[in-house]
LUMKEMAR-237220 format. One record per residue (C-alpha): z, x negated, y negated. Coordinates in nm, 2 decimals, always signed. Layout:
% LUMKEMAR-237220
<r <Z X Y>>
...
This chain:
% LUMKEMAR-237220
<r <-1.88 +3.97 +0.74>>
<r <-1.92 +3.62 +0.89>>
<r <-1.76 +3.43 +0.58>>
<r <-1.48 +3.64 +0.54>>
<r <-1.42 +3.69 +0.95>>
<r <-1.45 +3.27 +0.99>>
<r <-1.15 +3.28 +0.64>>
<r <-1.02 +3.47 +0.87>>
<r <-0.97 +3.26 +1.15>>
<r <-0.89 +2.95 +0.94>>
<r <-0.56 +3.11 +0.85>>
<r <-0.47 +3.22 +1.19>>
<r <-0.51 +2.88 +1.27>>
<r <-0.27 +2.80 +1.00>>
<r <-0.03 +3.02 +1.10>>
<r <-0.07 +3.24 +0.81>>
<r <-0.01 +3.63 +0.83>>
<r <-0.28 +3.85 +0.70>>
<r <-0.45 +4.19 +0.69>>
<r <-0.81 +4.29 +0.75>>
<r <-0.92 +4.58 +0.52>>
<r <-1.26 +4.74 +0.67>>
<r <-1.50 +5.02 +0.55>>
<r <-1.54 +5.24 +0.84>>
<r <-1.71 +5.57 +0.70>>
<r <-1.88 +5.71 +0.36>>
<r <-1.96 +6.04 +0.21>>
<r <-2.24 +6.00 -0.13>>
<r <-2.28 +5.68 -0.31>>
<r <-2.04 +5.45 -0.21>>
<r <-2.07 +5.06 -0.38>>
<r <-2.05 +4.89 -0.05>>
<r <-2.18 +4.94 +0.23>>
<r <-1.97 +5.06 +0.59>>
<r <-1.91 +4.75 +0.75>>
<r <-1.81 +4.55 +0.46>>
<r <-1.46 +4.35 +0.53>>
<r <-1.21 +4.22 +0.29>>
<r <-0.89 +4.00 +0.40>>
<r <-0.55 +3.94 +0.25>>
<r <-0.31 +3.66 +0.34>>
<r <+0.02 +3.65 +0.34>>
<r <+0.02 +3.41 +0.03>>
<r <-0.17 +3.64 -0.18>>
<r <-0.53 +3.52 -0.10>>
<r <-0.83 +3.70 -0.08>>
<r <-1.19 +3.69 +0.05>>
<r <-1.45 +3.91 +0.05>>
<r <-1.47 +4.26 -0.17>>
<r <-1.52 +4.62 -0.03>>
<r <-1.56 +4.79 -0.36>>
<r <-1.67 +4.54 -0.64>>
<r <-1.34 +4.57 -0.78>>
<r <-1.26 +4.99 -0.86>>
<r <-0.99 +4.95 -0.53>>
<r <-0.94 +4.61 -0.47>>
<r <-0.55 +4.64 -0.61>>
<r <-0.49 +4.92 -0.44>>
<r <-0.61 +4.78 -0.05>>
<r <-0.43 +4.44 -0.16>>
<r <-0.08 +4.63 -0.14>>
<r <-0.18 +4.84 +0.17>>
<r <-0.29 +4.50 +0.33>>
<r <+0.08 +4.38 +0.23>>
<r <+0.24 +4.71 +0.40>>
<r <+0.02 +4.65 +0.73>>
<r <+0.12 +4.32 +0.74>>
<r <+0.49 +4.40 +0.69>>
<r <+0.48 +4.69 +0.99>>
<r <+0.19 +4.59 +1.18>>
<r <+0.09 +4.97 +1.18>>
<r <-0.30 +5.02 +1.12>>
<r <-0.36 +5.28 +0.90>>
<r <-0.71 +5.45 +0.76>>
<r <-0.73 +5.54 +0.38>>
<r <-0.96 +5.76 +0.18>>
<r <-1.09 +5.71 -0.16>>
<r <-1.30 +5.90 -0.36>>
<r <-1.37 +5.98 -0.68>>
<r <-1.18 +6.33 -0.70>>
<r <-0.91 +6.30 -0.43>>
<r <-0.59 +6.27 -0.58>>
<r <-0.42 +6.19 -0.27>>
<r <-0.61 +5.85 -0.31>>
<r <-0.28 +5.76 -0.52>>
<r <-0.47 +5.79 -0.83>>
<r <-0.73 +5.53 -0.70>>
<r <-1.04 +5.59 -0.76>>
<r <-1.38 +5.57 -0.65>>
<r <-1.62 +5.52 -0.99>>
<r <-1.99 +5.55 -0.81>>
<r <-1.85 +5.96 -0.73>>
<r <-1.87 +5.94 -0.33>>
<r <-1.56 +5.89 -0.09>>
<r <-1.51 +5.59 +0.16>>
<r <-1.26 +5.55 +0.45>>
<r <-1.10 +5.20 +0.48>>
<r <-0.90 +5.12 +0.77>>
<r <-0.67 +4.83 +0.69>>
<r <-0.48 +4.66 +0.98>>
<r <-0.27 +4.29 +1.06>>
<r <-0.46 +4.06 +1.22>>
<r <-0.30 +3.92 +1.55>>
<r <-0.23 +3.60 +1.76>>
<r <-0.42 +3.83 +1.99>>
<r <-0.72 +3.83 +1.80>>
<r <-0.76 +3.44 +1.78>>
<r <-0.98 +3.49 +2.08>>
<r <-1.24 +3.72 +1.91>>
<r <-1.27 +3.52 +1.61>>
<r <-1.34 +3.18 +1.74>>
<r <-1.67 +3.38 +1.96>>
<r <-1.76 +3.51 +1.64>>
<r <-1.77 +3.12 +1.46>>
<r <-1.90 +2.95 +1.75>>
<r <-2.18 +3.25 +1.80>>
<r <-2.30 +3.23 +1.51>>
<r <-2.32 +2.83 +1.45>>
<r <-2.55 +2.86 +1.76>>
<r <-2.74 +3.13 +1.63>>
<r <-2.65 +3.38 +1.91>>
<r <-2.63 +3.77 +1.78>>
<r <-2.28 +3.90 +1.82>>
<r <-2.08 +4.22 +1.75>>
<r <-1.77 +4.38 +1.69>>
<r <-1.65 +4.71 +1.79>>
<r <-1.33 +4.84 +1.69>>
<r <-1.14 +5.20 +1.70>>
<r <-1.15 +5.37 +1.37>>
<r <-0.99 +5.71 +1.47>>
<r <-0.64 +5.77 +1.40>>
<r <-0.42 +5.73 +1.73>>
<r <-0.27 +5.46 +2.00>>
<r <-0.61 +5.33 +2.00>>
<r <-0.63 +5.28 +1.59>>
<r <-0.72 +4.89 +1.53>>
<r <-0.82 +4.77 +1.84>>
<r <-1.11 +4.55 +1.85>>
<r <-1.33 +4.38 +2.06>>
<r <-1.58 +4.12 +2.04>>
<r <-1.88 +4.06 +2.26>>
<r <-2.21 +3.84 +2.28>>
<r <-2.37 +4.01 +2.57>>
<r <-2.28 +3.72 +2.83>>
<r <-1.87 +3.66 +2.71>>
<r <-1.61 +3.92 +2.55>>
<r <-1.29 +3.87 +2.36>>
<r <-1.02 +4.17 +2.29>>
<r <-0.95 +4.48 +2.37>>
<r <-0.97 +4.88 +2.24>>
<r <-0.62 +4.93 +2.47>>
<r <-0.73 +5.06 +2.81>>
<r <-0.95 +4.87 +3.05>>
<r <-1.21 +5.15 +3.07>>
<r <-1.26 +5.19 +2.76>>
<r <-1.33 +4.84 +2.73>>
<r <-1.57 +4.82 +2.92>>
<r <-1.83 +5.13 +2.78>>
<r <-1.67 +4.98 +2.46>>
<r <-1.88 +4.65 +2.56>>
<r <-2.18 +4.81 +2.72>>
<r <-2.19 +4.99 +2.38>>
<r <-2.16 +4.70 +2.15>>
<r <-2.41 +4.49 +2.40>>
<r <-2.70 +4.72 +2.36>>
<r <-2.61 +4.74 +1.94>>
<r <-2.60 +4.36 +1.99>>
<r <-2.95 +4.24 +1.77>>
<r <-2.99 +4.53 +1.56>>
<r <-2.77 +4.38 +1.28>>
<r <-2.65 +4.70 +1.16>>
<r <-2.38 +4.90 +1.16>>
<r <-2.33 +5.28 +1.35>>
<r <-2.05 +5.46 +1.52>>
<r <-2.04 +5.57 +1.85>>
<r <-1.77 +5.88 +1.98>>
<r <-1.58 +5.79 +2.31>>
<r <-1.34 +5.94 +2.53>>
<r <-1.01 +5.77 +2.55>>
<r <-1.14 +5.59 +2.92>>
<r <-1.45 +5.54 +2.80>>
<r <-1.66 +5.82 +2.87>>
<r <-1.90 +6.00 +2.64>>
<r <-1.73 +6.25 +2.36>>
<r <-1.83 +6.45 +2.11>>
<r <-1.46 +6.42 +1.95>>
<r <-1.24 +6.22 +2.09>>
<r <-1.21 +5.83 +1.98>>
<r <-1.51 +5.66 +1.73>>
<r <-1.58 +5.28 +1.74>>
<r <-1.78 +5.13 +1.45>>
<r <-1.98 +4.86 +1.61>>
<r <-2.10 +4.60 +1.33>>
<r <-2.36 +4.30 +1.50>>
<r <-2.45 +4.03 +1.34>>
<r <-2.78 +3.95 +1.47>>
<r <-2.96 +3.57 +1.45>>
<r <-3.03 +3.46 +1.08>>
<r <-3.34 +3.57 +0.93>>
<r <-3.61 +3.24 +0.91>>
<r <-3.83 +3.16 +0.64>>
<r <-4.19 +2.95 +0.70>>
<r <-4.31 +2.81 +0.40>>
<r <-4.58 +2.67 +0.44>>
<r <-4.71 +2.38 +0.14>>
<r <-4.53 +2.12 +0.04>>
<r <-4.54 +2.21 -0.32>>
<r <-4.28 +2.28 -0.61>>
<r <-4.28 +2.66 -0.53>>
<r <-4.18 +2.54 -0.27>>
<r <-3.89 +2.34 -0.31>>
<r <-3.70 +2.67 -0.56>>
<r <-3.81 +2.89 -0.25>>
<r <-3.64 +2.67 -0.04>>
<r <-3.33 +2.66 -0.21>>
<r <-3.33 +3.04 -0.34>>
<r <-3.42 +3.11 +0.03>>
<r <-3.10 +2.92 +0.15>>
<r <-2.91 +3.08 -0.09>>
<r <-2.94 +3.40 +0.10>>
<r <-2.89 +3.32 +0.41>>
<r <-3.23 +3.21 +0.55>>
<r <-3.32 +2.94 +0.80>>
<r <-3.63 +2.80 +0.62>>
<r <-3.87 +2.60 +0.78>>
<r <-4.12 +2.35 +0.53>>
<r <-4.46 +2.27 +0.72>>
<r <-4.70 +2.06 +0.63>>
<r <-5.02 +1.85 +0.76>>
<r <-4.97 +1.57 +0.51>>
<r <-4.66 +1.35 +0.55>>
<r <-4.64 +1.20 +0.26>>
<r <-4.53 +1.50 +0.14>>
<r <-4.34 +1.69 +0.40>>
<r <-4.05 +1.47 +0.42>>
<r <-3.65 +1.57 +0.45>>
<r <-3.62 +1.34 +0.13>>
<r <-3.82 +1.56 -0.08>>
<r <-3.67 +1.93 +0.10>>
<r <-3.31 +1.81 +0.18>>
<r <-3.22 +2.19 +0.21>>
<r <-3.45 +2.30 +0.45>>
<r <-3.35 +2.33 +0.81>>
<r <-3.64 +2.18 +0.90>>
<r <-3.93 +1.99 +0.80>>
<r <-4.27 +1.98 +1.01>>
<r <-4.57 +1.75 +0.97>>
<r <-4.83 +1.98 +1.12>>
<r <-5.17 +2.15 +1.07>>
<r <-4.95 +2.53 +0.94>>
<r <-5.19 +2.72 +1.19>>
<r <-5.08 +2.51 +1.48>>
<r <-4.70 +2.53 +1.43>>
<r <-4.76 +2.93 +1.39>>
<r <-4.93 +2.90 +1.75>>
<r <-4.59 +2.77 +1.94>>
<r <-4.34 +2.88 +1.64>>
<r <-4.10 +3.20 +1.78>>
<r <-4.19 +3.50 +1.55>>
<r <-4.01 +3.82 +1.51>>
<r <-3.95 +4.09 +1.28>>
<r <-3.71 +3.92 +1.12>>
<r <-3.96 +3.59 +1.04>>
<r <-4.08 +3.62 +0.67>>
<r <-4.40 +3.36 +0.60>>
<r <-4.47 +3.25 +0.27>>
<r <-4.80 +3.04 +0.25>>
<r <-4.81 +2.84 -0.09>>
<r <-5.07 +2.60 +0.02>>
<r <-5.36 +2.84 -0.19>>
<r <-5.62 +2.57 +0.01>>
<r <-5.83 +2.77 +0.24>>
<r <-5.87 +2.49 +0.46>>
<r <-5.47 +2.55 +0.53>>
<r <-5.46 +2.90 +0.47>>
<r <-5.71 +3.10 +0.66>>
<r <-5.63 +3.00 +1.00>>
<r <-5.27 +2.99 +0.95>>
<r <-5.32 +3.37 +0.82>>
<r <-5.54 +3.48 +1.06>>
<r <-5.24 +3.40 +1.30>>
<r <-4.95 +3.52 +1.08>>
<r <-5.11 +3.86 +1.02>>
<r <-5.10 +3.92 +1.40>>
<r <-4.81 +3.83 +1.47>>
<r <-4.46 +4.06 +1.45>>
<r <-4.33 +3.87 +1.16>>
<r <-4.13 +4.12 +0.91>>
<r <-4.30 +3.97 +0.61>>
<r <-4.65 +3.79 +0.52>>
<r <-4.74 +3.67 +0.19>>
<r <-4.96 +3.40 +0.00>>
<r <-5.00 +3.24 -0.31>>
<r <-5.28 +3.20 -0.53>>
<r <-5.45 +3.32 -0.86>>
<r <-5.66 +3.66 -0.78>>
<r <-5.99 +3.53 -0.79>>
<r <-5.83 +3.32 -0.49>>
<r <-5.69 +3.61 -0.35>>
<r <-6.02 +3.78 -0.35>>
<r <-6.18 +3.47 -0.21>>
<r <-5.92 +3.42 +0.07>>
<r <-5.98 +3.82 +0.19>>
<r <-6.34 +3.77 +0.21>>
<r <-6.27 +3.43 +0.44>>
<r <-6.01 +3.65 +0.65>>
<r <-6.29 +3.95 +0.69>>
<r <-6.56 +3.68 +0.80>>
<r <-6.31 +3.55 +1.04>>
<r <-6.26 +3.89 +1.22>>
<r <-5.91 +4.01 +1.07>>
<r <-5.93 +4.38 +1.07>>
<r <-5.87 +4.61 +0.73>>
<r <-5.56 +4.73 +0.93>>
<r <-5.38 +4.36 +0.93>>
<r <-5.48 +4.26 +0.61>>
<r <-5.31 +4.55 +0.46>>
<r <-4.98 +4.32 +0.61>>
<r <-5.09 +4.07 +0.36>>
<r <-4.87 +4.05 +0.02>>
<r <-5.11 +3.78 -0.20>>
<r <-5.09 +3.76 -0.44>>
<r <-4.73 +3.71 -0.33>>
<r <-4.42 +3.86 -0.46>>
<r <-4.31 +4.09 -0.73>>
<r <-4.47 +4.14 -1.09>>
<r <-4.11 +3.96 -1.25>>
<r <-4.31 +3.79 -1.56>>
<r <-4.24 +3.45 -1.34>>
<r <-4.31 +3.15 -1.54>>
<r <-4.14 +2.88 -1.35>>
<r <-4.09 +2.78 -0.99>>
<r <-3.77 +2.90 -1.00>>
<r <-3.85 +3.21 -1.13>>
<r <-4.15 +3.24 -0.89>>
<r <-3.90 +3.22 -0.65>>
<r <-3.72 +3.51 -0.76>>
<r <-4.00 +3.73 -0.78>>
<r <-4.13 +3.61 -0.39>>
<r <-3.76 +3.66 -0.24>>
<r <-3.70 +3.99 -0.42>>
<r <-4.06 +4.10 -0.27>>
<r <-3.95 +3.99 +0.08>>
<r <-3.57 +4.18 +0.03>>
<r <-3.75 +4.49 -0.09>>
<r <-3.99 +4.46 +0.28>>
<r <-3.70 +4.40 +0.44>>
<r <-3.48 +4.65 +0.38>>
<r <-3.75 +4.91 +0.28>>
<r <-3.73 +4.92 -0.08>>
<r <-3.99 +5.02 -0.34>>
<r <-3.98 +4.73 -0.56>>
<r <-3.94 +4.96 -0.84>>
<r <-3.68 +4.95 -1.16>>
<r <-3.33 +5.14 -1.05>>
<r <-3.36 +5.33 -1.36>>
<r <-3.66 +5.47 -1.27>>
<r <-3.59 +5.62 -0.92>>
<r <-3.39 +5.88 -0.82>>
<r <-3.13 +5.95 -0.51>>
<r <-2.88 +5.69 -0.36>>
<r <-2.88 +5.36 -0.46>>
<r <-2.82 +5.22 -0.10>>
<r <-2.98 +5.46 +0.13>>
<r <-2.94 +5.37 +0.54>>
<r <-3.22 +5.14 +0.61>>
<r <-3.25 +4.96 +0.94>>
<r <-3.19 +4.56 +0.92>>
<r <-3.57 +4.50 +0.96>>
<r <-3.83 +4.73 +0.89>>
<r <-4.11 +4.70 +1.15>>
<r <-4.50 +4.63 +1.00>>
<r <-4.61 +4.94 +1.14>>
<r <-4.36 +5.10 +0.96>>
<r <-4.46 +4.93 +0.60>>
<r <-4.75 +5.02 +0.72>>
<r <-4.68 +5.37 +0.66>>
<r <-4.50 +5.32 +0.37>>
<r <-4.72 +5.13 +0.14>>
């Protein structure tokens, strides 16, 4: 959302005219998930995708229509509906898109959104989906300052209190309002999308696994950390795409370091003397993801270390080691496939398993984060 919102803003800044297409509800398999935004611009350009390509045509003209009569409008497409215009969905469920022109008045809104996110602040966006006066409006909030507005002052405000609350969960839900703000069972729905801080990423080993994971880790939108206690090898030269490079014992930066559900830690230093301590800290802690590298007859030597050390059966269970997914991995590179796909598949709650093999919906609802206790449970 934040790449195509901050395209967005550029041509506003521009002066250039243009539409923002957004998925605001699903019924089945739908390619994308709700939330996902596309843009069109006057001049014909477009950024982002809400369907991987089955509708894209079809939004592109709407977008041109909204733009031309600055009426916001919802469209349904599915794969049986022929009053999709013949448009069809091709995974066999039904999305709702709500397509509208993007205002002077929105300029605001979309500057917090840049700026919040450079900081690394969690903001949201909540706007009306439900056809009426109200459809299109949109507000944006970081907790502390607001831009927009849904079109009444009341409903502003539970609009905010709403979107505040939704503010770090970096999902997406819907929420039913009255016209003034108060609670509904029918009456107006707001899709609140957040964007919530960027994941981070300690790697711990200053090692060629660890210069792919950096950059695969990048890649996908991680802040990545490289620690280090020897600084002849932890140097910005040799990681120019980490955020940030540490000369320190790995156990002592996990002691001060901010850890959330949202941290993943990697350790790739497979040296006891730098792993053990740094795990017996990382396993207690709340991040999302723990893992470590080594052959298995160092795996087996590292649990015994962690056992004699006091971590419990309970919080070594956390521990992924050897780390990541069984991919075939030869290289770094590929090494850092299999370590990132294992760290998606924690965070989002998936089984790791082939697609071909499983089942149900390809993208079931999964919270942002999945909470150890909760993988936990799963495993």
């Amino acid at each position: 959302m934040y790449e195509v919102l901050n395209t967005v803003a550029r041509w506003q800044a521009a002066g250039i005219d243009c539409a923002l297409a957004t998925i605001v509800g699903s019924v089945g398999s739908i390619p994308r998930p709700v939330g996902t935004v596309m843009a069109v611009a006057r001049d014909g350009a477009v950024v982002g995708s809400i369907s991987g390509g089955c509708i894209e045509s079809d939004v592109f003209h709407l977008a041109t229509e909204v733009m031309d009569t600055g009426n916001a409008t919802v469209r349904r497409y599915s794969a049986d509906d022929a009053g999709a215009g013949a448009v069809a969905l091709m995974c066999g469920g039904a999305m709702d898109v709500l397509v509208r022109r993007v205002e002077p008045a929105d300029t605001p809104g979309l500057t917090l959104v840049a700026d919040s996110v450079a900081a690394g602040r969690p903001v949201a966006t909540a706007t009306v989906v439900s056809a009426g006066a109200h459809l299109g409006g949109s507000i944006v909030t970081t907790g502390t300052s607001w831009a927009g507005t849904c079109g009444d002052p009341r409903l502003d405000a539970a609009v905010r209190t709403r979107a505040t609350r939704h503010l770090e969960a970096g999902t997406v839900t819907t929420v039913q309002l009255g016209e003034t703000g108060e609670c509904a069972e029918s009456a107006l729905s707001v899709l609140i999308s957040s964007i919530s801080r960027r994941p981070n990423m300690l790697v711990f080993g200053a090692v060629d696994f660890a210069h792919a994971l950096v950059r695969a880790a990048k890649l996908l939108g991680f802040s990545v950390t490289l620690c280090d206690a020897r600084p002849v090898f932890a140097t910005c030269e040799r990681f120019p795409e980490a955020d940030e490079v540490v000369v320190m014992w790995p156990q002592d930066y996990l002691k001060q370091a901010a850890i959330t559900p949202s941290t993943a830690i990697c350790v790739l230093t497979h040296d006891p003397r730098f792993d053990v301590p740094a795990l017996e800290i990382a396993l207690r802690s709340d991040a999302g993801y723990v893992g470590a590298m080594g052959s298995r007859r160092t795996h087996t030597d590292r649990m015994e270390r962690l056992r004699a050390a006091g971590v419990t059966e309970t919080e070594l269970r956390r521990l992924s080691s050897p780390i990541g997914l069984d991919l075939g991995a030869a290289t770094p590179e590929e090494t850092a496939v299999s370590i990132l796909a294992e760290v998606i598949a924690r965070r989002r709650g998936g089984s790791g398993r082939r697609l071909a093999r499983i089942a149900g919906p390809i993208h079931p609802p999964t919270p942002a984060y999945m909470s150890h206790r909760a993988l936990l449970e799963t495993d």
